[in-house]
Structure formats: C-alpha cells, structure tokens
C-alpha positions as CSV (number, residue, x, y, z in Angstrom):
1,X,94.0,77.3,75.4
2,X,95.0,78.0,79.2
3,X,93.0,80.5,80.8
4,X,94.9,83.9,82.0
5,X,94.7,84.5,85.8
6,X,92.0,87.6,85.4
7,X,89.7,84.3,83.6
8,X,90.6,81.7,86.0
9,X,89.6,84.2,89.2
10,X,86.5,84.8,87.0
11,X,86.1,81.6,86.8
12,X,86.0,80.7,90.4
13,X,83.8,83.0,91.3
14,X,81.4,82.0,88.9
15,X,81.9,78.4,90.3
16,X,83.9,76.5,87.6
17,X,86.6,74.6,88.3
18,X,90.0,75.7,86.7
19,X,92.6,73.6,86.1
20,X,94.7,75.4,88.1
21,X,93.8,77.3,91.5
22,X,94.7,80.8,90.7
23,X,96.9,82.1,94.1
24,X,98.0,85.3,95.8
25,X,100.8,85.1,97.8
26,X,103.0,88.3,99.4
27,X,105.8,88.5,102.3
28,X,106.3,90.9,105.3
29,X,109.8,91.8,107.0
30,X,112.7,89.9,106.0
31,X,111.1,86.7,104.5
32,X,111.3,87.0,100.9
33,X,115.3,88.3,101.5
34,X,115.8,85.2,103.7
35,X,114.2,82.8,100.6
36,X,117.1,84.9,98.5
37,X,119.6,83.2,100.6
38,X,118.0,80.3,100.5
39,X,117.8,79.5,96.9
40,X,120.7,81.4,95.8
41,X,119.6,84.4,93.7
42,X,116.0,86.4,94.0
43,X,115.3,84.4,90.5
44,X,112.5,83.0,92.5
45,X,110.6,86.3,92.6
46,X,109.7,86.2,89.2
47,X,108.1,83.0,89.1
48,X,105.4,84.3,92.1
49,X,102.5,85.8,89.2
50,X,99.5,86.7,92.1
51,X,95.8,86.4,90.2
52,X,94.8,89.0,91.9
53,X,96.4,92.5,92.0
54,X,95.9,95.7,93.9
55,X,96.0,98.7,91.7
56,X,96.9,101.7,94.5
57,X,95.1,105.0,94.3
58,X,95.4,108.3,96.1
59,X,92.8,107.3,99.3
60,X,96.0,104.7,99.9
61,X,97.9,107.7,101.4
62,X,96.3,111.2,101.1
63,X,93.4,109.2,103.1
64,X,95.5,107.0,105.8
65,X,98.6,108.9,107.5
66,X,102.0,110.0,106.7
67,X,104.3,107.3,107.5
68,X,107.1,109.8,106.7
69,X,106.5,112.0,109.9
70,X,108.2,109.4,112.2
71,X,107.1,108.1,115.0
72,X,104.0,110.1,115.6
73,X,101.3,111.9,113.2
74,X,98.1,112.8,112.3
75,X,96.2,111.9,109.7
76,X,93.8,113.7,107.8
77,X,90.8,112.4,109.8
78,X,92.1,114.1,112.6
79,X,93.6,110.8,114.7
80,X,96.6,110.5,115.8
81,X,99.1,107.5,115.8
82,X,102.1,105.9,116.9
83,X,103.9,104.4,113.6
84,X,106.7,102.9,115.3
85,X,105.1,99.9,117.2
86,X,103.8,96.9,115.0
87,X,101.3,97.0,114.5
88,X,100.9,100.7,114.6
89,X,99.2,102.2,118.3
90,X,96.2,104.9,118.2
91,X,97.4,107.8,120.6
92,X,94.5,109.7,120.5
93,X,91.3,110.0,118.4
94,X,89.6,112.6,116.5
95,X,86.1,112.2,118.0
96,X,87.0,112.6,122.2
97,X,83.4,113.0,122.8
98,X,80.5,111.0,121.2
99,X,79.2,114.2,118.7
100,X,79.8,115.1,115.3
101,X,79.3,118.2,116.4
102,X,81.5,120.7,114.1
103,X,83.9,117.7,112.8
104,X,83.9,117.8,108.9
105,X,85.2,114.3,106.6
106,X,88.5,115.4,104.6
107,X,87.3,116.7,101.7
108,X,87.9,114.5,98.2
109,X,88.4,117.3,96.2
110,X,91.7,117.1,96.8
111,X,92.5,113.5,96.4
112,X,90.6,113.0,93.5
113,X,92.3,115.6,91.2
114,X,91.8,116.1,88.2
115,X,94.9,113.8,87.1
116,X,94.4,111.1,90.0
117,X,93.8,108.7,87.8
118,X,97.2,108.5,85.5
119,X,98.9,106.6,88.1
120,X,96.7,104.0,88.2
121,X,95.7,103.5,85.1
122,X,99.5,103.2,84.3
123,X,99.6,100.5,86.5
124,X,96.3,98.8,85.2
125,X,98.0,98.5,81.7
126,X,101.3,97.3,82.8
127,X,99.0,94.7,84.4
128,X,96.5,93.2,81.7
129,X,95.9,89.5,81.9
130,X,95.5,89.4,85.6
131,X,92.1,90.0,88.0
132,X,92.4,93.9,89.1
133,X,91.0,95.3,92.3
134,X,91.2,98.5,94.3
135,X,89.9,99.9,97.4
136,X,90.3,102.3,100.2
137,X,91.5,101.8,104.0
138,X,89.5,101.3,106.9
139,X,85.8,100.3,106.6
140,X,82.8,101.1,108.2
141,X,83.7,99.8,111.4
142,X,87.6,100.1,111.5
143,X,86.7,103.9,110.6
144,X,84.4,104.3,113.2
145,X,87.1,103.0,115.8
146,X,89.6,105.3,114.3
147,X,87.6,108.3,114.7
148,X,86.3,107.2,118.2
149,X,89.0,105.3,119.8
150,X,88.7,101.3,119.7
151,X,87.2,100.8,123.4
152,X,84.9,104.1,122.8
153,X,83.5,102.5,119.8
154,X,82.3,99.7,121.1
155,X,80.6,101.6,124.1
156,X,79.0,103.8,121.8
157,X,77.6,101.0,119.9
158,X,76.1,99.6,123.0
159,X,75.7,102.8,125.1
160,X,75.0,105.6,122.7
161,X,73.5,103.7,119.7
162,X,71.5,107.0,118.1
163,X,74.7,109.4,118.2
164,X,76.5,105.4,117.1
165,X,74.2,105.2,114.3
166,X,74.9,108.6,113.1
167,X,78.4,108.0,113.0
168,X,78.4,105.3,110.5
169,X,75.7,107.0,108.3
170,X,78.3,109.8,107.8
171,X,81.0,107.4,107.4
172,X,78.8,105.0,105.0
173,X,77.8,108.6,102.8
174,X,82.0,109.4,102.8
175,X,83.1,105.9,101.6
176,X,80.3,105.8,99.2
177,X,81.5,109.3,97.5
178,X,85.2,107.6,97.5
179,X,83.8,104.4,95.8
180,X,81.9,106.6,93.0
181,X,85.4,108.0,92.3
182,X,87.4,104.6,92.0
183,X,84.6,102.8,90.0
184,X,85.5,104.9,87.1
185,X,88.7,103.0,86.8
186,X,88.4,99.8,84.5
187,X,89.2,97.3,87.1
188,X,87.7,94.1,88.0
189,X,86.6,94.7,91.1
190,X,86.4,96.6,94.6
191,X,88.5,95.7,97.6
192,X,87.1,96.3,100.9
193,X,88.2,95.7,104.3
194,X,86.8,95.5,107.6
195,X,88.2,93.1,110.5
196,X,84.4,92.7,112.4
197,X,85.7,89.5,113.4
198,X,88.2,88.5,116.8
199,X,89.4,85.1,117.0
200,X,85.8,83.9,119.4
201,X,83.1,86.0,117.0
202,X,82.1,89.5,115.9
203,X,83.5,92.3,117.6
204,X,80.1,94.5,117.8
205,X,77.9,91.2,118.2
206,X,76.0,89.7,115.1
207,X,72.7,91.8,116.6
208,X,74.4,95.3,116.4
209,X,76.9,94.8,113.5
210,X,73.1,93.5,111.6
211,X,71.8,97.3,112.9
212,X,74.9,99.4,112.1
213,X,76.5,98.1,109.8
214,X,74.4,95.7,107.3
215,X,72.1,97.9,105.8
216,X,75.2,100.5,105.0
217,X,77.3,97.9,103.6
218,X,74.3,96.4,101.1
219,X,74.3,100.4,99.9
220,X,78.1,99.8,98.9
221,X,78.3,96.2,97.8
222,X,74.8,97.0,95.6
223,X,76.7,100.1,94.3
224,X,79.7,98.2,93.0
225,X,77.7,95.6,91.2
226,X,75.6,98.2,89.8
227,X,78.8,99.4,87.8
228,X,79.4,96.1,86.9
229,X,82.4,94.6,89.3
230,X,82.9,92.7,91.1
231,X,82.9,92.7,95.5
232,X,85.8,91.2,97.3
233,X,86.5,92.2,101.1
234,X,88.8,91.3,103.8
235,X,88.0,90.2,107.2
236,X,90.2,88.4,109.9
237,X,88.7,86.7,112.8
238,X,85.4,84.3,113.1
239,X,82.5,85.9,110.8
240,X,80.9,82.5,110.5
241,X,77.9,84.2,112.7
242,X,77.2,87.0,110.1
243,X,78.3,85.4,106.5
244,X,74.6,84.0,105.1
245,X,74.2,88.2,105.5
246,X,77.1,89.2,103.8
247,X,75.9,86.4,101.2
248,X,72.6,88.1,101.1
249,X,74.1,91.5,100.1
250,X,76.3,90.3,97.5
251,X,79.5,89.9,98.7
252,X,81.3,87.9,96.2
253,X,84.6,87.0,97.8
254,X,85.2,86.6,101.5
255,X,89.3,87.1,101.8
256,X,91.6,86.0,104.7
257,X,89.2,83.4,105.8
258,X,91.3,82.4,109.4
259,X,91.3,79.1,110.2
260,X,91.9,79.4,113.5
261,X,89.2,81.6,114.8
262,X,86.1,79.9,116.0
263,X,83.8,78.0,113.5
264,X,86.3,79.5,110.7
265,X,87.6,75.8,109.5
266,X,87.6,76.3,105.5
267,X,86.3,73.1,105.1
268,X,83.1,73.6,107.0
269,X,82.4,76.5,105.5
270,X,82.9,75.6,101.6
271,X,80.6,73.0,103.0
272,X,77.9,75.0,104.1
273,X,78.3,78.3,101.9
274,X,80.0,76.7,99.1
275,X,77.6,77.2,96.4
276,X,77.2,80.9,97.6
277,X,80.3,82.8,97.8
278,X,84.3,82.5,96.7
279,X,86.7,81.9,99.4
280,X,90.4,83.8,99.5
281,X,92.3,82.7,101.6
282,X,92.4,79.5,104.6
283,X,96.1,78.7,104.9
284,X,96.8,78.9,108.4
285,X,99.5,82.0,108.8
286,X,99.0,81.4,113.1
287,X,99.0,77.1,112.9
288,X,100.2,75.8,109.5
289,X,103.0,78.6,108.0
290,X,104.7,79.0,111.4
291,X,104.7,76.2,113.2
292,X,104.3,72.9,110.8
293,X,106.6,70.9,109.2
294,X,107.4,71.8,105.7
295,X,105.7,68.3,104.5
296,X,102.7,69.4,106.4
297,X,102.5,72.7,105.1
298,X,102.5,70.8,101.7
299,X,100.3,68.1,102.2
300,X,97.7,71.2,103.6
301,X,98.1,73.0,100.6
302,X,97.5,70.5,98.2
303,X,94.2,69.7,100.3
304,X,92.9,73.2,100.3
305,X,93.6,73.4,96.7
306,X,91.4,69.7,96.1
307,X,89.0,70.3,98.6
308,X,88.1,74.2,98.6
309,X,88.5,74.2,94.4
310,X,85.9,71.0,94.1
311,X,83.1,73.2,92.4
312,X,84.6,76.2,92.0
313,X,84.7,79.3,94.3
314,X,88.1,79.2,95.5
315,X,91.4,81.4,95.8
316,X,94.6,80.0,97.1
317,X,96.3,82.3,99.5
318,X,97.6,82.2,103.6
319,X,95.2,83.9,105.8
320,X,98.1,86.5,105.9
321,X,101.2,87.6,104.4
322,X,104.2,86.0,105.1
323,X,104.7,86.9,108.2
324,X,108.3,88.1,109.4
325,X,108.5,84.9,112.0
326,X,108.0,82.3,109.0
327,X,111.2,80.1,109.4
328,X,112.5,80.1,106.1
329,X,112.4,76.2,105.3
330,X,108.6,76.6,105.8
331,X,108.3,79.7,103.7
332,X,109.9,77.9,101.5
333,X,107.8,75.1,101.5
334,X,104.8,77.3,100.8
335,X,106.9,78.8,97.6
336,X,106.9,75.3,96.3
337,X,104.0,74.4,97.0
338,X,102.2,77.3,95.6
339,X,104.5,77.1,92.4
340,X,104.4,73.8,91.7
341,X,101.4,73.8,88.7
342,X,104.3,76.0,87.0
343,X,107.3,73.3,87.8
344,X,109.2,75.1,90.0
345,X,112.6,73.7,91.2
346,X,114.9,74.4,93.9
C-alpha cells in the first residue's frame, strides 16, 4: 500500500526513505498563467498535490497589515509600510527610540475569537491525507526589525544589547501566547519563519543571534513538541554557522535551504547534518530555475531527489516560489520534473 503524503513527510523526517520524495511546489506573478498557455488548458494544476500544506489562521492578517489600504498602512504593531514596492518597503517603525516604554503588543483577544478556529478547521478537513502546518508572520528577529526599523535593529543588538534583550523577551512572551492558541488546532506541525541568514552568514552574527535569540527559540520549538508536533521553520540565506544549535533545540525541518548563500550547498550539508535534521527545500530559485537549461534543471532535480532522499530526511521543493522571472520552458521543466513519479505528460 502507497503511503499518503502526510506518511511519506512523516516518514522523512523520521529518516526512512520513501519511495517517492514528497514535494512542495507554488508560483508567484504570472508563472503558473504563462504554463496555462504553454500546455494548453490549466489541467496541469490539478496534478501539482504539495505534501505539505499551510492551513491560514487569523495572525495571517489581523496580525500582519492591510494590504487593502493601498499603497501605505499601518499595521497593528504600529509600523508602517509601503505595499506597492516588491518586496514591500518599511516607512517608518513603531519603536523610533530604543524603549518599550508605554508601547503595548496587539492584544489576542481579538484575533483569537471565540469562533477563530472554524475557518481553519474547515480547511484542515477538506485537506486529510496530507502533512498540515500553521504558523504566524515575522519571528523573533524579523519582529524585532519591524518594530525597530532593520538598520536600528541591528545597532541595538550591538549598541544597546540590555534594552536589545528586552525587546525580544517581550516579543518571545507574545509569539509564545499566539503559539498556545494555534496548537489547539489538530495539525501536524508549526511553521515558523525567520530569515537570520544573508547570502555571506547570519545577519546578527552567530555570537549574538546564540545570546538573543537561541535561548527564546528553544522556549518555542520545546513548546511545540511538548503538544506533540512537529517544528518546521523557514530561513533564507547562509545559517550553516548556527544549524548544530538549531539541531540542538529541536528544529525538525530546516525549509528554503539556499544554495547559493555561502557554505549552503545541500549536499554538504545532508553530509554533515544528515542524520540530524530534514531538509526542505535546495533547488536553486537564483542559479538553477532562472538561468539553466531546462535539461539541467532536470538532471538537478533528479540529483537532489537521489542524493538528499538517500536515508531519509528530505523534502523536494525550490528554495523559493516560482518566481515571476522563471522563463516558462524552465518552469516548465520543473513541472515535469517534479511530476514525473505520477507520469505526467505534456
């Protein structure tokens, strides 16, 4: 009996081998319209059948920003942004000075209504059979930038590390209250998301992002797997630095995994951190999806999916979505690729 995609994710991340790689795959812009027009019809669409699925909850909007109130607004942390630049631009932030004095968190209690969870859990049953996650916006760090300003952040960190320190306490205590709320759905497990990484290293410096934002982030991941699911988070960039500590404090599956940030080659790590942790993720979406040649894209997907499955602990997916300047042939190529354990044909 074949294994449904929620058992073959489990699977990898228990490191067994499936005999298929389960795969996410998604599309930006016009991409998945241009593949329309490529083969035909959108019959395509239905054959894409992600592993993994994001089940959205209210901290999706009522906790990130109005993208209705065009091209400027506020969001409920109390920064503002410009929503018509891609990616969006930070006009001014909540925290100008580095206190907390007199700024108060949005408060949950009206988010987390008493009828919050019927959405979701409509979605979780229209989705059975497949891995489940959800999460919120903006962790630890991206928060802190939000609130602070990107540049103002990192000057804290290094400049004002008590009032620095502070700051992510009360953002670690915040998160922490909106994870109790979304662990009482019956999903898999909890998407986080936090770029530390630039394409040369971490963006705070392993020492400081071990100070600030370790501990914090143990509190959450040891949280999650106290309720029993599982921990999944995103990161772009090169991480390679800080990963035997996010292996330490449980993270379960490291997602985007860039390969073109330094020491961020897939290969070398399933070599070194293999046994340890599940990888989501390595297809090149600034290298390989743009710029090679549909055989190449191919060939690269076929090794990721021999070489990063051997043992277990693997997740086929680009780095990124589909991004809006894929050229279509190579989009296409990725389509096929990804699709061909289930004989697709052009």
């Amino acid at each position: 009996m074949s294994l449904s995609s929620k058992e073959q994710v489990i699977a990898q991340i228990q490191h067994q081998e499936t005999e298929t790689i389960p795969y996410t795959l998604d599309f930006e812009g016009d991409v998945a319209t241009r593949l329309d027009g490529y083969y035909g019809s959108p019959a395509w669409r239905s054959r894409i059948d992600g592993a993994i699925r994001n089940i959205s909850n209210p901290t999706n909007t009522m906790l990130y920003m109005d993208e209705t109130d065009w091209p400027q607004t506020t969001d409920p942390y109390g920064t503002t942004w410009r929503l018509d630049r891609r990616p969006f631009h930070l006009v001014e932030p909540a925290l100008k000075n580095p206190s907390l004095e007199g700024y108060r968190f949005p408060s949950l209690e009206a988010v987390f209504t008493p009828a919050w969870k019927d959405e979701p859990l409509r979605s979780i049953e229209k989705q059975q059979g497949h891995f489940l996650v959800t999460g919120f916006p903006w962790g630890l760090f991206e928060r802190s930038w939000t609130l602070r300003g990107f540049d103002n952040a990192l000057m804290d960190a290094a400049g004002e590390p008590d009032f620095y320190d502070e700051l992510i306490e009360r953002i670690a205590v915040h998160q922490i209250e909106i994870t109790q709320h979304l662990l009482e759905l019956p999903v898999d497990g909890i998407m986080f998301s936090d770029d530390w990484g630039y394409q040369k290293g971490v963006l705070l410096g392993a020492k400081r992002w071990r100070k600030f934002i370790k501990p914090r982030l143990a509190r959450q991941y040891a949280q999650v797997h106290a309720a029993g699911k599982y921990v999944l988070s995103h990161c772009c960039g090169s991480i390679e630095e800080i990963l035997p500590d996010l292996i330490e404090i449980g993270l379960d599956v490291y997602e985007s995994v860039q390969p073109e940030a330094k020491d961020n080659n897939p290969y070398e790590l399933k070599r070194k951190f293999g046994e340890h942790i599940t990888f989501w993720g390595g297809l090149g979406s600034q290298s390989t999806i743009p710029f090679g040649r549909p055989a190449e894209i191919k060939a690269e997907i076929a090794r990721l999916c021999r070489e990063m499955g051997r043992g277990g602990g693997y997740i086929l997916s680009p780095a990124k979505s589909l991004q809006p300047e894929t050229p279509t042939e190579n989009a296409a190529a990725v389509v096929e690729a990804f699709l061909e354990q289930t004989e697709f044909s052009r």
